[in-house]
C-alpha positions in Angstrom: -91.8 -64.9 146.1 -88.5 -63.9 147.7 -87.2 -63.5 143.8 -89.8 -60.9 143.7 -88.9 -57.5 142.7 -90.7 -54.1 142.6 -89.1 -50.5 142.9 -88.2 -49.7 146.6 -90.6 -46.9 146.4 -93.4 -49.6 146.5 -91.8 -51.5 149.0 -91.8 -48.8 151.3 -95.4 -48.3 150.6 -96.6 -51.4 151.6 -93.6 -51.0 154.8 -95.2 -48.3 155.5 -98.8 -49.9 156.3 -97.3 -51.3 159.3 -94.3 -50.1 160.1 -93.8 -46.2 161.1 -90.4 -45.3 159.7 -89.3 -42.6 158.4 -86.8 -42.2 156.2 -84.1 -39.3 157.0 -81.3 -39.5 154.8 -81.1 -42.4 151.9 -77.7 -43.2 152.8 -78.6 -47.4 151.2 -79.5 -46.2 148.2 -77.5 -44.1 145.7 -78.1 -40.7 146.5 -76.0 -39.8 142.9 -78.9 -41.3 141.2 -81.4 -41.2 143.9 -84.7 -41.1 141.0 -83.5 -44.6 139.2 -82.7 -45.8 142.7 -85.5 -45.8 144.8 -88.3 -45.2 142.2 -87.4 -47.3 139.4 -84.7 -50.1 140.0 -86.1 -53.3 141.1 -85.3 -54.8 144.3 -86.1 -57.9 146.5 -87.8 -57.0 150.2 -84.5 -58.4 151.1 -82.6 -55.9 148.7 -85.3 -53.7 149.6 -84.5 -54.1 153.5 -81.0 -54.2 153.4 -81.1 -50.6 152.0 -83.8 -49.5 154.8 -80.9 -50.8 157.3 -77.9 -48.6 155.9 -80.5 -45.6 155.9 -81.3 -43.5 158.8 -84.4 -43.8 159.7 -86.9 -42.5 162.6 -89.2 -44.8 163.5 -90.9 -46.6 166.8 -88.5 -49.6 167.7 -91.7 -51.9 168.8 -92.5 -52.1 165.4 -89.4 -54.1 164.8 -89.4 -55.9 167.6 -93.0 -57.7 166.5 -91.4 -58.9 163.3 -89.3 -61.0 165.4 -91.4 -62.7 167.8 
């Protein structure tokens, strides 16, 4: 499963359903070709995450901390 790879558009989705994180400014994904990158090149959630990380993001911290326990 961790070989897995969907857009990042999808991963967010499914992020999304429990996680409330917004993203401000796409700075892990390339913003010169912003479309192909988030919408239509295939990731792994690790990819997927790594890119999340380098972004800035709003969110509610708990939400991360949970994921952890």
């Amino acid at each position: 499963m961790e070989d897995f790879k969907q857009p990042s558009n999808i991963w967010y989705e499914e992020f999304m359903k429990t996680h409330k994180t917004r993203i401000l400014d796409p700075d892990g994904w390339d913003r010169r070709n912003y479309q192909y990158s988030f919408y239509e090149e295939d990731v792994t959630y690790a990819e997927f995450m790594n890119r999340l990380f380098q972004s800035t993001c709003m969110g509610i911290l708990e939400d991360f901390k949970k994921d952890t326990i």
